[in-house]
Biopython code that builds the backbone (N, CA, C, O; Angstrom):
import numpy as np
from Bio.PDB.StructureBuilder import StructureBuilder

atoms = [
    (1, "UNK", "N", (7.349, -9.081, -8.920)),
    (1, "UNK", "CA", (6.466, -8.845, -7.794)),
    (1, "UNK", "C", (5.036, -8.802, -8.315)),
    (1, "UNK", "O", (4.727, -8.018, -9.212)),
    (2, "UNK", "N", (4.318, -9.490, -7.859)),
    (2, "UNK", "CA", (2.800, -9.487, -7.526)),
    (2, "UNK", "C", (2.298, -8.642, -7.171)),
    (2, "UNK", "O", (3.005, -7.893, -6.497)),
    (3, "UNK", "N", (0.759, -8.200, -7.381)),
    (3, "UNK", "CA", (-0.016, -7.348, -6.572)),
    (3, "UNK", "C", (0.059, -8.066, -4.742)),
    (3, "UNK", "O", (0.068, -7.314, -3.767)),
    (4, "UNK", "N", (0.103, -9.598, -4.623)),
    (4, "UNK", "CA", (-0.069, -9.504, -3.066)),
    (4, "UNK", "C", (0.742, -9.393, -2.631)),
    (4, "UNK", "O", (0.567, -9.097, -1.449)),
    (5, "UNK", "N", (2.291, -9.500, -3.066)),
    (5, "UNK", "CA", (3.473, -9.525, -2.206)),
    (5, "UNK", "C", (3.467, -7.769, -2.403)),
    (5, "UNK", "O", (3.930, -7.195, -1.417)),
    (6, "UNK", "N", (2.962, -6.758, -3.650)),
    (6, "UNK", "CA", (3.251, -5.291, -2.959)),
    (6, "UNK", "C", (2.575, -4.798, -1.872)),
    (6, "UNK", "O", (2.853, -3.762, -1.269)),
    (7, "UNK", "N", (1.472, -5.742, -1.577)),
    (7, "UNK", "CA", (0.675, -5.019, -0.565)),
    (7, "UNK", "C", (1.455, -5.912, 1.021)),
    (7, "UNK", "O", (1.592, -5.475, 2.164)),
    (8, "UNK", "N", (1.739, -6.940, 0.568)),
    (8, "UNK", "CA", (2.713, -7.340, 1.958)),
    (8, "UNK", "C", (3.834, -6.466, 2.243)),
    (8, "UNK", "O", (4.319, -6.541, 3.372)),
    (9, "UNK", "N", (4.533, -5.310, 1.059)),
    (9, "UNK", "CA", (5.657, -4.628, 1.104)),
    (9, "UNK", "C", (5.595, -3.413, 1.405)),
    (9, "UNK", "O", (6.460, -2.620, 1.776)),
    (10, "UNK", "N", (4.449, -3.308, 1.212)),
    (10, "UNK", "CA", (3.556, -1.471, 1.018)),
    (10, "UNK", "C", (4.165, -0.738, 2.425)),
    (10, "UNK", "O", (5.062, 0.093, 2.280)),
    (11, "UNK", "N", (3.727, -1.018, 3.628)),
    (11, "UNK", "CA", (4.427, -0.769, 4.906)),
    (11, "UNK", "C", (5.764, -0.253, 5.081)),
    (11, "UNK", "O", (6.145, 0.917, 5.039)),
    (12, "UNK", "N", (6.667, -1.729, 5.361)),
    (12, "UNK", "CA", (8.092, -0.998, 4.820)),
    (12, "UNK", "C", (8.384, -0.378, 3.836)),
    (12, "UNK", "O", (9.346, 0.357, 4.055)),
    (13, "UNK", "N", (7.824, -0.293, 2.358)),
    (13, "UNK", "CA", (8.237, 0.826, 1.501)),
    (13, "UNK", "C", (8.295, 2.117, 2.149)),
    (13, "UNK", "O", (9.263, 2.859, 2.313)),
    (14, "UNK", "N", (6.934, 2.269, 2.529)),
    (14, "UNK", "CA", (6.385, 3.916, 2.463)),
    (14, "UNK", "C", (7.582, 4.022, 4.125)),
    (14, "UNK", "O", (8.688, 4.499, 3.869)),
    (15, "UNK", "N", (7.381, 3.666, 5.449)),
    (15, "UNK", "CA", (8.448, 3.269, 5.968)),
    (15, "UNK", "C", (10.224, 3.640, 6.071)),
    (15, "UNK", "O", (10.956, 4.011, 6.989)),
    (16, "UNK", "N", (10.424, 3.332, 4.679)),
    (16, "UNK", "CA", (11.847, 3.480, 4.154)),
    (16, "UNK", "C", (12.550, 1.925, 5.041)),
    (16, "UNK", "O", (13.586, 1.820, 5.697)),
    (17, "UNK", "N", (11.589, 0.989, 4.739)),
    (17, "UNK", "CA", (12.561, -0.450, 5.975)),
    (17, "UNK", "C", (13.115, -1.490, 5.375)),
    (17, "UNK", "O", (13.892, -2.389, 5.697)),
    (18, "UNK", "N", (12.176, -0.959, 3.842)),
    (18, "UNK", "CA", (12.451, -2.492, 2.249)),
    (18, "UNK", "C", (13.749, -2.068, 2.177)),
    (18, "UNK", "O", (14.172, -0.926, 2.356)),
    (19, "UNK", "N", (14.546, -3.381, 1.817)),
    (19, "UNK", "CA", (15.643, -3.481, 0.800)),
    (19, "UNK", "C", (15.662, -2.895, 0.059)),
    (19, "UNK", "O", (14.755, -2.184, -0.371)),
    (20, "UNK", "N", (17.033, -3.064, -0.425)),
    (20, "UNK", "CA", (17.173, -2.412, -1.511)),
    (20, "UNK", "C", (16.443, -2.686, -2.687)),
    (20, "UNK", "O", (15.939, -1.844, -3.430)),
    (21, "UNK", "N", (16.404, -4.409, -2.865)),
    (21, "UNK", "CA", (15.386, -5.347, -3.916)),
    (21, "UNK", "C", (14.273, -4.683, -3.474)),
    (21, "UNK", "O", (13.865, -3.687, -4.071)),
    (22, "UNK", "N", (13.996, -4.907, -2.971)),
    (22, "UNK", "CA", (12.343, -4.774, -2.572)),
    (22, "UNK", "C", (11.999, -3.114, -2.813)),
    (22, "UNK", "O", (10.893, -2.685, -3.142)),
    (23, "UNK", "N", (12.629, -2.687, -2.686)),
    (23, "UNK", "CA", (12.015, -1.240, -2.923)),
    (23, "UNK", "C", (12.116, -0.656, -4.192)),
    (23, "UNK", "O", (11.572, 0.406, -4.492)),
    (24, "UNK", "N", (13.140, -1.667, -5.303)),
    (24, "UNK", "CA", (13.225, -1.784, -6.491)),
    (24, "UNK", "C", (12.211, -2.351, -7.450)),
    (24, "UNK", "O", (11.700, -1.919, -8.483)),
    (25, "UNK", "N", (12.064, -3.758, -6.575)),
    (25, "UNK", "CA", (10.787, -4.279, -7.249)),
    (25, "UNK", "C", (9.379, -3.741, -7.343)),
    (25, "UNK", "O", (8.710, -3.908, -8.363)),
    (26, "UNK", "N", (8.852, -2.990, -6.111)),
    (26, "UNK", "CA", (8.009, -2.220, -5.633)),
    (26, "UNK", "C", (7.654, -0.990, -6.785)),
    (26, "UNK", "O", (6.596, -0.784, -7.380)),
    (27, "UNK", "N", (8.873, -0.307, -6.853)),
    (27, "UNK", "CA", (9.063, 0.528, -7.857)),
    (27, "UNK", "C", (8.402, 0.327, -9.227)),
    (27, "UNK", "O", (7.531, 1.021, -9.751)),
    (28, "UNK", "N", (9.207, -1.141, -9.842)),
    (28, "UNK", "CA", (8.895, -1.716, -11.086)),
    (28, "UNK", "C", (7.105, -2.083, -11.360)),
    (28, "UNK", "O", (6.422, -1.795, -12.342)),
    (29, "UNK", "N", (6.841, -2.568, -10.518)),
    (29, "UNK", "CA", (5.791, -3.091, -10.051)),
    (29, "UNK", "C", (4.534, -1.535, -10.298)),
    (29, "UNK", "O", (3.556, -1.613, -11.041)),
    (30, "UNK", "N", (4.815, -0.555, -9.675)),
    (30, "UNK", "CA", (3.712, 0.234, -9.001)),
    (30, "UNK", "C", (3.628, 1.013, -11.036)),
    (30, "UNK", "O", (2.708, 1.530, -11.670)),
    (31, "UNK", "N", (5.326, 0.643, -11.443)),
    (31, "UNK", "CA", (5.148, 1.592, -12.809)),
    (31, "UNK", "C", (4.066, 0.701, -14.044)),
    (31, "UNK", "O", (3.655, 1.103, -15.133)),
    (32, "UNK", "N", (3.959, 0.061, -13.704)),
    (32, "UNK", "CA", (2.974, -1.084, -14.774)),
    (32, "UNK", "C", (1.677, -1.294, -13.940)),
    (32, "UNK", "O", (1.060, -1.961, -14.771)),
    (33, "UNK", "N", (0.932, -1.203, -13.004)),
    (33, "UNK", "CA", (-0.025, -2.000, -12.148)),
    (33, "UNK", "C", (-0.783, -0.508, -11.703)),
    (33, "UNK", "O", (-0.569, 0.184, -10.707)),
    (34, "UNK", "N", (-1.444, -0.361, -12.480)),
    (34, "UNK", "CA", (-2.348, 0.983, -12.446)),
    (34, "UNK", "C", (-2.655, 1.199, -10.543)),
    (34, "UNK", "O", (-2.313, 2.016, -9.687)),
    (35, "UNK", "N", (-3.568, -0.186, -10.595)),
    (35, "UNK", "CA", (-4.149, -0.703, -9.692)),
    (35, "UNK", "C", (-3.474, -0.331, -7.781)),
    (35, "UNK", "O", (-3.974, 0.113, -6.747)),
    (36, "UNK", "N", (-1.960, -0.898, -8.270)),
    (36, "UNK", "CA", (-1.705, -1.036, -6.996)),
    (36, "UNK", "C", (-0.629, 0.535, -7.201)),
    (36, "UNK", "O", (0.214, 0.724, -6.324)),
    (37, "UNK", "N", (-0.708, 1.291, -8.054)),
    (37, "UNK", "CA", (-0.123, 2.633, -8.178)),
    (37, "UNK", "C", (-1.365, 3.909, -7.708)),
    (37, "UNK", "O", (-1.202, 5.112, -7.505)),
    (38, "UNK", "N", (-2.260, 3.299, -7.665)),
    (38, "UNK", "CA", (-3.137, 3.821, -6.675)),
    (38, "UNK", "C", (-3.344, 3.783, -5.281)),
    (38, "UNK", "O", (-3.663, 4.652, -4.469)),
    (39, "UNK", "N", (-3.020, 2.255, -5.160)),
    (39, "UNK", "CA", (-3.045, 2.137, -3.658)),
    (39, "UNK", "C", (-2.034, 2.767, -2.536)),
    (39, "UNK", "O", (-2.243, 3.067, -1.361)),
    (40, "UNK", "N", (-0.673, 2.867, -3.475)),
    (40, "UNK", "CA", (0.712, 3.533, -3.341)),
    (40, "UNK", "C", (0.206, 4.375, -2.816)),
    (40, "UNK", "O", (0.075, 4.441, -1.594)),
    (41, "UNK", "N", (-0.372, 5.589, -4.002)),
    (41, "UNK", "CA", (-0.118, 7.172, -4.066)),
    (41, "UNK", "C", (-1.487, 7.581, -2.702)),
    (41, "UNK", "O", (-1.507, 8.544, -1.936)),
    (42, "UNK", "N", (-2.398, 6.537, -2.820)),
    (42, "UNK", "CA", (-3.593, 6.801, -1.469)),
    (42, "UNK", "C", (-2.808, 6.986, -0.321)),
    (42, "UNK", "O", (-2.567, 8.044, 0.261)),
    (43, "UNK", "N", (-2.335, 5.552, 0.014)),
    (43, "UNK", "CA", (-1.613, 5.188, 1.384)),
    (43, "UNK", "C", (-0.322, 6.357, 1.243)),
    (43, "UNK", "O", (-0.557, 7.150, 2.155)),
    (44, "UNK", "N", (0.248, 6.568, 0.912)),
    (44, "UNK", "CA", (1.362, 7.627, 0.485)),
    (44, "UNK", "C", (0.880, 8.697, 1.356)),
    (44, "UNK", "O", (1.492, 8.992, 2.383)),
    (45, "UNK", "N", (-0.275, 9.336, 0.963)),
    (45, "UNK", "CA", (-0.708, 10.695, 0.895)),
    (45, "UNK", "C", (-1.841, 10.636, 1.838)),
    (45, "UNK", "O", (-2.614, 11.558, 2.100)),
    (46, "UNK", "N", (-1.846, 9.556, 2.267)),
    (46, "UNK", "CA", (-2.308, 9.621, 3.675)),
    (46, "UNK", "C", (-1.273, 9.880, 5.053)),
    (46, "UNK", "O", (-1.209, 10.617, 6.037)),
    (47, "UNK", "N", (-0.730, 9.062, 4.587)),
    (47, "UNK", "CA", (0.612, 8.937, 5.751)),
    (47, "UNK", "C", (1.167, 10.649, 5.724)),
    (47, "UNK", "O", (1.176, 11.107, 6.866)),
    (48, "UNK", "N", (1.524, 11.441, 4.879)),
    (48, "UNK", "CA", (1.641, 12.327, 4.303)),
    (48, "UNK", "C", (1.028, 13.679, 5.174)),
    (48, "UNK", "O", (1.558, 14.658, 5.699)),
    (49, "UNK", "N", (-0.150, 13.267, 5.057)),
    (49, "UNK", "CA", (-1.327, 14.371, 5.706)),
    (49, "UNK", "C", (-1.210, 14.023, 7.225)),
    (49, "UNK", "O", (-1.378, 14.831, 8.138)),
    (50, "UNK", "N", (-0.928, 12.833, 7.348)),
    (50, "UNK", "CA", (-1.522, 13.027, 9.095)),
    (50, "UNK", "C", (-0.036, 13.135, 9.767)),
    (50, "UNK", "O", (0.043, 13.254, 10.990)),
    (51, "UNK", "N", (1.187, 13.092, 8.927)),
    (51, "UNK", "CA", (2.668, 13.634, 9.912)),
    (51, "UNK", "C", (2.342, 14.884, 9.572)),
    (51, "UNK", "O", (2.935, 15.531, 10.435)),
    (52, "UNK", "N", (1.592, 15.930, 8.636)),
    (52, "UNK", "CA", (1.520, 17.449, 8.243)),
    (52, "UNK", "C", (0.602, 18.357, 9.475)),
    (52, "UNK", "O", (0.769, 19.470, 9.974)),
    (53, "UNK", "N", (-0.779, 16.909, 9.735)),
    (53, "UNK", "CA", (-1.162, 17.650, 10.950)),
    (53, "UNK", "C", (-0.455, 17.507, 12.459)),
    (53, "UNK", "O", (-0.825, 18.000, 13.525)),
    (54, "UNK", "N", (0.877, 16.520, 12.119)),
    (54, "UNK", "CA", (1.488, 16.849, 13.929)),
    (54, "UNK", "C", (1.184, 15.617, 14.517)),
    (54, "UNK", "O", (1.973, 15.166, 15.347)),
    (55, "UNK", "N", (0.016, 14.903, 14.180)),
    (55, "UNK", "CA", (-0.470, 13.444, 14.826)),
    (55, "UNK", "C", (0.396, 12.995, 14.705)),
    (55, "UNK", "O", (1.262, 13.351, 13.907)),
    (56, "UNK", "N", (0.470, 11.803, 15.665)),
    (56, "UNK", "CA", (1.371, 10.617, 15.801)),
    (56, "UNK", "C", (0.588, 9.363, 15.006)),
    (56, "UNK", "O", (-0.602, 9.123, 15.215)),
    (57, "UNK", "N", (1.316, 8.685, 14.176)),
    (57, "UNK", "CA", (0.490, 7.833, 13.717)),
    (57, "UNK", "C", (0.159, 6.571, 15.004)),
    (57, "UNK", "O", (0.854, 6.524, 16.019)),
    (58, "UNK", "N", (-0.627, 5.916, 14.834)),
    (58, "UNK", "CA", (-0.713, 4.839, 15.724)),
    (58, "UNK", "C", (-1.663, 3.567, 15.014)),
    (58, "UNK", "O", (-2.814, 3.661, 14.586)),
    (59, "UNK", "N", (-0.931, 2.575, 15.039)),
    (59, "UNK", "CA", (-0.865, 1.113, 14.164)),
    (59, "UNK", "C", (-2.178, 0.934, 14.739)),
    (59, "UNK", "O", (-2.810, 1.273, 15.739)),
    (60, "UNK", "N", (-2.332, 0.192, 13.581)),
    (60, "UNK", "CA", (-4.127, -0.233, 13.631)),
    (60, "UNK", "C", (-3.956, -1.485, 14.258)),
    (60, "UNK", "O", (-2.883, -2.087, 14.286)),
    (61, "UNK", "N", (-5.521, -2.073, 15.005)),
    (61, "UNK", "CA", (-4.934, -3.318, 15.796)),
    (61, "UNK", "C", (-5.278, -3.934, 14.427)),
    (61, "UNK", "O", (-5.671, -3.478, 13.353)),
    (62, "UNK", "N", (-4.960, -5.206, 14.921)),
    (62, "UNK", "CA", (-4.130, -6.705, 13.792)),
    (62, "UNK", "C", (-5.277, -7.485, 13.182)),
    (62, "UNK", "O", (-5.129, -8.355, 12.325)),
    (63, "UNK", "N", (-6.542, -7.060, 13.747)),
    (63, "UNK", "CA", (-7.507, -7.292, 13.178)),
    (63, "UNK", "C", (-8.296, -6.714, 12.078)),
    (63, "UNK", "O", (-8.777, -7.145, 11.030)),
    (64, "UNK", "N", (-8.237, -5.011, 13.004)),
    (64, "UNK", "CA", (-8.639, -3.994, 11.299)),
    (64, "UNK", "C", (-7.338, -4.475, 9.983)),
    (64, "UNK", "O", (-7.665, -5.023, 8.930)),
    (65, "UNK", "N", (-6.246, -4.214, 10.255)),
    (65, "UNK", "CA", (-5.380, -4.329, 9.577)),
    (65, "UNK", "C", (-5.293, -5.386, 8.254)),
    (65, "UNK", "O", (-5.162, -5.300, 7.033)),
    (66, "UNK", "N", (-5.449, -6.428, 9.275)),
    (66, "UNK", "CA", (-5.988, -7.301, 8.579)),
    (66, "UNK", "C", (-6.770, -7.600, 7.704)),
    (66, "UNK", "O", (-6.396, -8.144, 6.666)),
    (67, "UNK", "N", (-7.776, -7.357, 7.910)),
    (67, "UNK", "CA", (-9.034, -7.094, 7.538)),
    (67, "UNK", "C", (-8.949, -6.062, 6.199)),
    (67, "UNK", "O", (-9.762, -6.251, 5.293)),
    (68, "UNK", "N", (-8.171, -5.204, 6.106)),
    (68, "UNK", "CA", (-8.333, -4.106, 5.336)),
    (68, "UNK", "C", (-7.484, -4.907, 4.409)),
    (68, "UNK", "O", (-8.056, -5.223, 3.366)),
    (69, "UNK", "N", (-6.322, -5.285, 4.539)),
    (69, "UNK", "CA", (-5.377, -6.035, 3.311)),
    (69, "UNK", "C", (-6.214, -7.462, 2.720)),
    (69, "UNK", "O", (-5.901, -8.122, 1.729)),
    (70, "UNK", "N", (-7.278, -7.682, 3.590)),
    (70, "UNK", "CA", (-7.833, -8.910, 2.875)),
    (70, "UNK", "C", (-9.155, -8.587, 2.208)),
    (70, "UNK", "O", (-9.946, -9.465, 1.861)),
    (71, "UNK", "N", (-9.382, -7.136, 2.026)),
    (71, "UNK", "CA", (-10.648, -7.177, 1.046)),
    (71, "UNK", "C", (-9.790, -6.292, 0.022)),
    (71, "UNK", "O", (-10.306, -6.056, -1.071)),
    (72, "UNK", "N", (-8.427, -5.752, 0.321)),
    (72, "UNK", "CA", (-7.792, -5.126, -1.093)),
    (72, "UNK", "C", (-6.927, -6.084, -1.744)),
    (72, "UNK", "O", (-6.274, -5.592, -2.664)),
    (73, "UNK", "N", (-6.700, -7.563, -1.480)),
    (73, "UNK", "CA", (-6.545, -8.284, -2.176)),
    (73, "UNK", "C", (-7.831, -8.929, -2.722)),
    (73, "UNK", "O", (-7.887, -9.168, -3.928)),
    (74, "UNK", "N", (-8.755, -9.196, -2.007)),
    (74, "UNK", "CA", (-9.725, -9.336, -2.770)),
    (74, "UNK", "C", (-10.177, -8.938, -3.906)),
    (74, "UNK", "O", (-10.385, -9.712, -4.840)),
    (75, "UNK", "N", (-10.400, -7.555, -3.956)),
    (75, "UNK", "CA", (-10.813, -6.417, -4.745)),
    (75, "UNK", "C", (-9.392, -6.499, -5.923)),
    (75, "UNK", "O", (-9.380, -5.809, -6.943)),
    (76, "UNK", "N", (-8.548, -7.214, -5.647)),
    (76, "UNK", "CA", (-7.158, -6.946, -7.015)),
    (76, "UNK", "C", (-7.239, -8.184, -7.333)),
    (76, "UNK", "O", (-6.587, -8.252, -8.376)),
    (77, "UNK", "N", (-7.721, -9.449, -7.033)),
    (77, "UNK", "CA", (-8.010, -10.675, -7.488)),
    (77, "UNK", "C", (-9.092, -10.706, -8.496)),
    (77, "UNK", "O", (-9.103, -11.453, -9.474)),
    (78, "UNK", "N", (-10.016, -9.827, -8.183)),
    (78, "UNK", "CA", (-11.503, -10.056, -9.066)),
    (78, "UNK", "C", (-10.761, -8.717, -10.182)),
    (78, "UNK", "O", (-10.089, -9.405, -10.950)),
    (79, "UNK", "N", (-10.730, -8.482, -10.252)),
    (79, "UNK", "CA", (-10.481, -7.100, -10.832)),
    (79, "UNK", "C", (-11.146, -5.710, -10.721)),
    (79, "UNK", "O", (-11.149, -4.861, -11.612)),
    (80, "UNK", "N", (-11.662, -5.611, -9.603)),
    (80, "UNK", "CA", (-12.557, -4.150, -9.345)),
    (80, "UNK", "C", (-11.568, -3.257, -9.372)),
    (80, "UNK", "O", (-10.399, -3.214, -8.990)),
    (81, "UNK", "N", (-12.389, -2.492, -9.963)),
    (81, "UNK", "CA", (-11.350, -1.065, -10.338)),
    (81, "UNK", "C", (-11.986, -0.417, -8.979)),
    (81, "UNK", "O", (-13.106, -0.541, -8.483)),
    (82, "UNK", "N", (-10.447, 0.570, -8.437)),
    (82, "UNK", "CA", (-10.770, 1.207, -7.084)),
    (82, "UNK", "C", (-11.552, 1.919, -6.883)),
    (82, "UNK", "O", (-12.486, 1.624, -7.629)),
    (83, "UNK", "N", (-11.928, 3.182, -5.991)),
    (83, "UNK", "CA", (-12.643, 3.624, -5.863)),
    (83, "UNK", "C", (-12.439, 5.218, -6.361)),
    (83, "UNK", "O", (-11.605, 5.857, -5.718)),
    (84, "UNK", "N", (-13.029, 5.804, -7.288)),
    (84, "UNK", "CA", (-12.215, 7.418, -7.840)),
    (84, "UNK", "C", (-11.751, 6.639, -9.707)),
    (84, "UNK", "O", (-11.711, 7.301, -10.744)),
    (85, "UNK", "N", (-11.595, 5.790, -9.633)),
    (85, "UNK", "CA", (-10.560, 5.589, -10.547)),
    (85, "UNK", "C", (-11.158, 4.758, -11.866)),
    (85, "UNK", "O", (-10.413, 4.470, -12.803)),
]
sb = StructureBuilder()
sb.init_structure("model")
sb.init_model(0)
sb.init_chain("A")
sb.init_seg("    ")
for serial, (resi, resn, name, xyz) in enumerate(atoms, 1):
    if name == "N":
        sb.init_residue(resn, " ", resi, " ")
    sb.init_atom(name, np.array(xyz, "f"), 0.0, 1.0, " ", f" {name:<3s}", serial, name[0])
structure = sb.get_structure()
């Protein structure tokens, strides 16, 4: 697995919706890839905090969404180190 196919997987991981592969590879992947073991433990611990305050999550439209996975592949193509890190 790639950095872009974990961020195509990132969803159903955190989720619980990946395969069995896929949540294996994900795994393998996040233990070597500093990079996208950040993006994990962010998105993780976001999701995290806002079921702790009671909110309902609610899906971003398809444009932010978008938008957000295409400047963090960006940002893992060039090699910018994240933000904190």
């Amino acid at each position: 697995m790639d950095c872009r196919q974990f961020l195509d997987e990132l969803s159903d991981y955190l989720d619980n919706e990946a395969t069995a592969g896929i949540r294996e590879a994900v795994q393998e992947h996040i233990a070597f890839c500093h990079k996208c073991e950040v993006i994990y433990n962010s998105t993780r611990r976001t999701v995290e905090i806002v079921s702790e305050c009671g909110q309902q999550a609610y899906a971003l439209p398809e444009d932010v969404s978008e938008r957000l996975y295409t400047r963090l592949r960006a940002r893992l193509k060039s090699g910018d180190k994240p933000a904190g890190g």
